[in-house]
N, C-alpha and C positions, 0 to 999 in steps of 0.2 A: 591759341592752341594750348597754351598753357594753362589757362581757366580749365579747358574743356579736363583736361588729362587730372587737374585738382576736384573737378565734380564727377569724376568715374572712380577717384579714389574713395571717397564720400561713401557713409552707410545709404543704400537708396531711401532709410526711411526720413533720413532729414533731407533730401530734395521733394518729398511730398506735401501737400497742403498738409493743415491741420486736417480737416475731415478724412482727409484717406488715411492718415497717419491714424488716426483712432479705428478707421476698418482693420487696417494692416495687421495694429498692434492684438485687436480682439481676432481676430483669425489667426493670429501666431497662438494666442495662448488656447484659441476653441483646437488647434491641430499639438496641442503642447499635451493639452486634457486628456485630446483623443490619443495620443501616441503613452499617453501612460496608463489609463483605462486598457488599452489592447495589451501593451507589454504585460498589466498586471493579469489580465484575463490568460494569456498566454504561459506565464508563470505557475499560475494559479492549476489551468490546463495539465501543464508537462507535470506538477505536483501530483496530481490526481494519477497522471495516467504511468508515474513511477512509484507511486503509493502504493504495493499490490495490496495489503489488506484491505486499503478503502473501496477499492474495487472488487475487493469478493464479501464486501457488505456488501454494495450493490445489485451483488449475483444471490442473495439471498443468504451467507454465512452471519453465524449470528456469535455473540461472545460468550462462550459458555458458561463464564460467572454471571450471567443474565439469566441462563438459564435453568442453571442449579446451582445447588448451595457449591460451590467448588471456588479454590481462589483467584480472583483474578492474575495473578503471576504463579505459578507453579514452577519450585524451584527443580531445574533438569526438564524439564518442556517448554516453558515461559507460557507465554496469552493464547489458549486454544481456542480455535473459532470452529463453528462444525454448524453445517446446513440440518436444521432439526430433523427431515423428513428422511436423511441417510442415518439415523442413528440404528445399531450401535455401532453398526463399521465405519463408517466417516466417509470421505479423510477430514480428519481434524488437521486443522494447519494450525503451526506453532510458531509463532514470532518473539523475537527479541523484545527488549522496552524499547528501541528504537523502530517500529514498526518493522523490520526486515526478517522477512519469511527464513525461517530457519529449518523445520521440518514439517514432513507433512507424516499425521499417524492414523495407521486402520487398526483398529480395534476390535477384536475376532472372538467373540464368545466359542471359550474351550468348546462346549458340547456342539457347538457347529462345527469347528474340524473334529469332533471322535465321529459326528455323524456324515463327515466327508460332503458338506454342504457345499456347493461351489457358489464363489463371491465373485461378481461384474465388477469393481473396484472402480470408482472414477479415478485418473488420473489426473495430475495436477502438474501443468505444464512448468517446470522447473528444472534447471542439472540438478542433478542425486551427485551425491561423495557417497556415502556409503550408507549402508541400514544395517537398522540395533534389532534385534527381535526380544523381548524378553515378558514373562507372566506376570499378571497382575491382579490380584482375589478380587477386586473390584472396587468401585469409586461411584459417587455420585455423576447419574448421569449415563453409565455402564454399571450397572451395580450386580452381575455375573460375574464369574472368575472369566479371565481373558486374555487374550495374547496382545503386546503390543508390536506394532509392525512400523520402526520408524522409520522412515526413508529420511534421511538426514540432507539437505543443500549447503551445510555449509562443510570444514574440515573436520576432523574429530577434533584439531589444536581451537578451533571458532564454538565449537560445542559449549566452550565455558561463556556465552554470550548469556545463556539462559541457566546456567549455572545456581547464582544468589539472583 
């Protein structure tokens, strides 16, 4: 009895022959691979799908220092991204240097509100804090006088994220 109760305390892999001990040990390390391959794909996954800028590359937004001369950090908007085929209204979405969406802005060439144009606005699934409205003679990329329409996501105190 005593034997039996010292060979159940035993790892099972040293009561195995050698040959199974080598299947054992390459199927520990083949489910060791797989459990870190998945965790990393799963990681990799939740990254992506908490990423929102990467996922509105995806959706077709493009980085506007790509697309005109303009710079890529803009200090008081930060990295604006805008689907080229909505220009010039947008929305431009503006993120931090830390990837995180901070405003989304439509861009309204004046003579289209004196001529009471009406805009279908895409909206951009985010909480709003508050929005900035204010003129802008123009910039590459909107190069008409314009209004800007920020819809801000974060606080006005978090506004300083895109600040420098």
């Amino acid at each position: 009895m005593r034997s039996q109760v010292a060979m159940l305390s035993m790892p099972l892999v040293a009561t195995m022959p050698a040959a199974a001990q080598h299947v054992h040990s390459t199927s520990q390390s083949l489910l060791v691979d797989e459990i870190s391959t998945t965790s990393a794909l799963r990681h990799k996954d939740k990254e992506l799908r908490s990423n929102h800028r990467m996922r509105m590359e995806r959706a077709g937004y493009k980085k506007v220092s790509s697309l005109v001369n303009f710079p890529s950090f803009f200090p008081g908007i930060g990295v604006l991204y805008v689907k080229p085929d909505t220009l010039p209204a947008g929305p431009f979405l503006a993120y931090d240097r830390k990837d995180r969406l901070v405003s989304t802005i439509y861009m309204i060439p004046v003579d289209d509100i004196a001529n009471k144009k009406k805009f279908d606005l895409k909206a951009i699934s985010a909480k709003a804090d508050h929005v900035t409205l204010y003129y802008n003679s123009g910039h590459p990329g909107v190069e008409m006088p314009h209004y800007h329409f920020v819809v801000w996501h974060v606080s006005k105190k978090n506004e300083a994220r895109v600040a420098k």
